[in-house]
C-alpha positions as CSV (number, residue, x, y, z in Angstrom):
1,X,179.7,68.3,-3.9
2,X,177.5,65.2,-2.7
3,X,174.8,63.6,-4.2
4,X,171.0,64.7,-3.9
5,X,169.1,62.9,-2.8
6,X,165.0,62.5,-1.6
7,X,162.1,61.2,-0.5
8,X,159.9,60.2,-2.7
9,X,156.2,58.3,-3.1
10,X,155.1,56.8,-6.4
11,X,151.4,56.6,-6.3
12,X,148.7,56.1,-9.0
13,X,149.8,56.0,-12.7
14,X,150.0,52.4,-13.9
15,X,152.3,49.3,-13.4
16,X,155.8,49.9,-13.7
17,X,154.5,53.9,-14.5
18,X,154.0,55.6,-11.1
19,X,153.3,59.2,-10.7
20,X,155.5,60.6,-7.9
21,X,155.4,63.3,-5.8
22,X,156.4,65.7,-3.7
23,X,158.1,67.7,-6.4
24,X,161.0,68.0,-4.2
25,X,162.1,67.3,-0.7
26,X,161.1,64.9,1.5
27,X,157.5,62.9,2.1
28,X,155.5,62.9,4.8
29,X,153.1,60.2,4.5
30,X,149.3,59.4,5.8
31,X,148.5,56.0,5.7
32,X,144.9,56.0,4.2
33,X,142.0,54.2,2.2
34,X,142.8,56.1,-1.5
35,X,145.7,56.1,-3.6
36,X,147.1,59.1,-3.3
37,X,149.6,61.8,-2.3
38,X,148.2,63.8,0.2
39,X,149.5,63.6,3.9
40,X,147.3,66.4,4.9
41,X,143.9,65.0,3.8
42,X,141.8,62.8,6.4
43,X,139.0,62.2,4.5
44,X,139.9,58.3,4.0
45,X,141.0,57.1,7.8
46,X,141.2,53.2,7.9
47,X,138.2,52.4,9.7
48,X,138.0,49.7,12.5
49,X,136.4,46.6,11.7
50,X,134.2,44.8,13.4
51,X,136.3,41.6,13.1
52,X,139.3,40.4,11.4
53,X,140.9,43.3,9.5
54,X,141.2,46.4,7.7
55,X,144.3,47.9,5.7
56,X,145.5,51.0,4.2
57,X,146.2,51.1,0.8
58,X,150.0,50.0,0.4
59,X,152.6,53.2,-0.5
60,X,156.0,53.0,-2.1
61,X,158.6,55.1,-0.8
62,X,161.9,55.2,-2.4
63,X,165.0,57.2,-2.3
64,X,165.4,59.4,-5.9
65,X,168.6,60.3,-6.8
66,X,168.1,63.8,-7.8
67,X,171.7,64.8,-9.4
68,X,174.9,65.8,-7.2
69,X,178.5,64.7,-7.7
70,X,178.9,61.1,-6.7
71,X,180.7,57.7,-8.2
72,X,178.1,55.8,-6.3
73,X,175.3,55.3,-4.4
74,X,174.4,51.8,-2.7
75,X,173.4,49.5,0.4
76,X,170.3,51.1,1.1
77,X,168.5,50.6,4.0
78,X,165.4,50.8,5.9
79,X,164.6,51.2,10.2
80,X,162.8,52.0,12.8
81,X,163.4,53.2,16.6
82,X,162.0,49.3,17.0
83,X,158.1,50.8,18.3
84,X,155.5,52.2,16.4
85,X,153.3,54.1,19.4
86,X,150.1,53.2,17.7
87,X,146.8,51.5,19.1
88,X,146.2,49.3,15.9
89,X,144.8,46.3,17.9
90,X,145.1,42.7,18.2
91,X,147.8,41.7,15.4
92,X,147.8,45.3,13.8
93,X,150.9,46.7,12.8
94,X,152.3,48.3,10.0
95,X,153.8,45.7,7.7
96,X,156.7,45.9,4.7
97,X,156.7,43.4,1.9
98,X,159.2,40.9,2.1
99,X,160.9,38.9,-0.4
100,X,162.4,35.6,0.7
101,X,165.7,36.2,-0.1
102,X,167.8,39.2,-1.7
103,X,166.7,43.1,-1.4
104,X,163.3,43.8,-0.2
105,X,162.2,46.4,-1.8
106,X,160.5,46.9,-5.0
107,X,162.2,47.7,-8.0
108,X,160.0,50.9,-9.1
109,X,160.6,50.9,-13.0
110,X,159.8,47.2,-13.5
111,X,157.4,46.2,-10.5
112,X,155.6,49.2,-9.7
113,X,151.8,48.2,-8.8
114,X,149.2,50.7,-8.1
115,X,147.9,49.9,-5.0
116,X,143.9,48.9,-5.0
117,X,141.0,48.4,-2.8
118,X,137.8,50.3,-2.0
119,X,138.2,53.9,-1.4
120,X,137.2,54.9,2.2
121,X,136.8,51.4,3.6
122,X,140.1,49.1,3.0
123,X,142.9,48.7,0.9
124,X,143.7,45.3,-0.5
125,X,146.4,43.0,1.8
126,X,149.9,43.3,0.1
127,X,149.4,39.2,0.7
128,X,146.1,39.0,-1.1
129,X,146.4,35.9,-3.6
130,X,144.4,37.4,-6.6
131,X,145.0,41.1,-6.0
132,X,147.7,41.6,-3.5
133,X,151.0,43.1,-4.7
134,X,152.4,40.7,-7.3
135,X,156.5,41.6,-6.5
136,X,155.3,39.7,-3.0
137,X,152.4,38.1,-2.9
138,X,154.4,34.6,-4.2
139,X,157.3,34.9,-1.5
140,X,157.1,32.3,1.8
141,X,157.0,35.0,4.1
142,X,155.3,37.8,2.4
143,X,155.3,40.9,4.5
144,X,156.6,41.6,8.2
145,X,156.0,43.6,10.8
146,X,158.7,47.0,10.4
147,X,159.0,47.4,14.2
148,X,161.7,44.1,13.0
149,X,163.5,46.3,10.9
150,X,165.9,48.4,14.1
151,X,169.4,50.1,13.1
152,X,171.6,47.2,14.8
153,X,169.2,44.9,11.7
154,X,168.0,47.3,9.0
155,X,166.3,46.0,6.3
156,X,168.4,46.0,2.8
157,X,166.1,47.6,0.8
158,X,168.8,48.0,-2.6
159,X,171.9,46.7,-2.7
160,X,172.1,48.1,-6.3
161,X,175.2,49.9,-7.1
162,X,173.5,53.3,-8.7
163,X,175.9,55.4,-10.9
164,X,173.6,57.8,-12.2
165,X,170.3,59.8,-11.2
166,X,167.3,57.6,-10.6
167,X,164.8,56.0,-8.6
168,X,166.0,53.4,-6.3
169,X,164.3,50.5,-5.3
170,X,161.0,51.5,-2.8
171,X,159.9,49.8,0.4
172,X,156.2,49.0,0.4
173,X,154.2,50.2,3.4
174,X,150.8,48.8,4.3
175,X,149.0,49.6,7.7
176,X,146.6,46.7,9.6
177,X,143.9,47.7,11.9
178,X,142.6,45.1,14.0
179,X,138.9,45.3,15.9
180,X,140.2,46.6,19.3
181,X,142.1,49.1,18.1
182,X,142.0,52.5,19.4
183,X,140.2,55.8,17.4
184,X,142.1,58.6,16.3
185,X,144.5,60.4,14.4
186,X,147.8,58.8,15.5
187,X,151.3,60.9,16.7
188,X,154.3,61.0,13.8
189,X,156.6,58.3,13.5
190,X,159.7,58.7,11.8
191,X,160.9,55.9,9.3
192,X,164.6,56.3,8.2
193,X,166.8,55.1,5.7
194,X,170.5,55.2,5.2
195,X,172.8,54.5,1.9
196,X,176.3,54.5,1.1
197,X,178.0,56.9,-0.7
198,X,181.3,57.2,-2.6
């Protein structure tokens, strides 16, 4: 037997005490303007500004290690086919947060932050000084662009060696819309990860 493992979004709660969902299998996410778990509901779209920028509220997807027979899990990693198909405008993109050196995600247990902003209108920049994400908000380079992170340069998310069930460390998502960017529910993107196991 192998281990099980899923997708997984910790939303709401409280620092370092997410709530998580879906109850099992995998997540498909909306980014949107409200914390919450609910790919299916477009009731908070990230508008288009008239200038500068507006963001989604930042998400935290993680691999959970559900239970299985397994000695360990580790390397885990994060990619994309290297283009995201969407209109977001001038400078938009979908952006990660970054640590300067080490794993980049978020460990969930001890970092966890709930993201914030104004329902409907604009999440708050992972970057933001006074209320951006405090596991990243202090590093050099703060977030980056995911269509970086390819399969030939995956981003190391946790390099943890896991022996047990558990959350592993999450990669924060955050989406940028720019003034020129183009209306409308975007197509599906698929985001992958991959892990060692022994």
């Amino acid at each position: 037997m192998v281990a099980t493992i899923e997708i997984k979004q910790g939303y709401g709660g409280s620092d370092g005490s997410p709530s998580e969902l879906p109850a099992s299998g995998d997540v498909d996410q909306r980014l949107q303007t409200k914390d919450q778990y609910d790919p299916a509901d477009s009731t908070y779209p990230v508008p288009i500004p008239p200038s500068g920028f507006k963001y989604s509220f930042w998400v935290h997807i993680y691999l959970k290690i559900a239970g299985g027979t397994f000695t360990k899990i580790n390397n885990v990693q994060f990619y994309t086919d290297g283009t995201i198909g969407w209109s977001l405008g001038t400078n938009g993109e979908i952006r990660r947060g970054n640590r300067d050196s080490g794993d980049k995600g978020c460990p969930m247990d001890a970092s966890y932050e709930k993201a914030t902003g104004t329902d409907g209108d604009t999440g708050d920049t992972i970057e933001d000084a006074t209320n951006g994400h405090g596991y990243y908000k202090g590093q050099t380079t703060k977030t980056t662009n995911i269509q970086s992170d390819v399969v030939g340069t995956p981003a190391t998310i946790d390099s943890t060696d896991h022996t047990a069930t558990g959350k592993c460390k999450a990669v924060v998502l955050q989406g940028k819309v720019a003034s020129d960017a183009t209306r409308g529910t975007k197509a599906d993107e698929t985001l992958t990860f991959k892990f060692n196991e022994i």
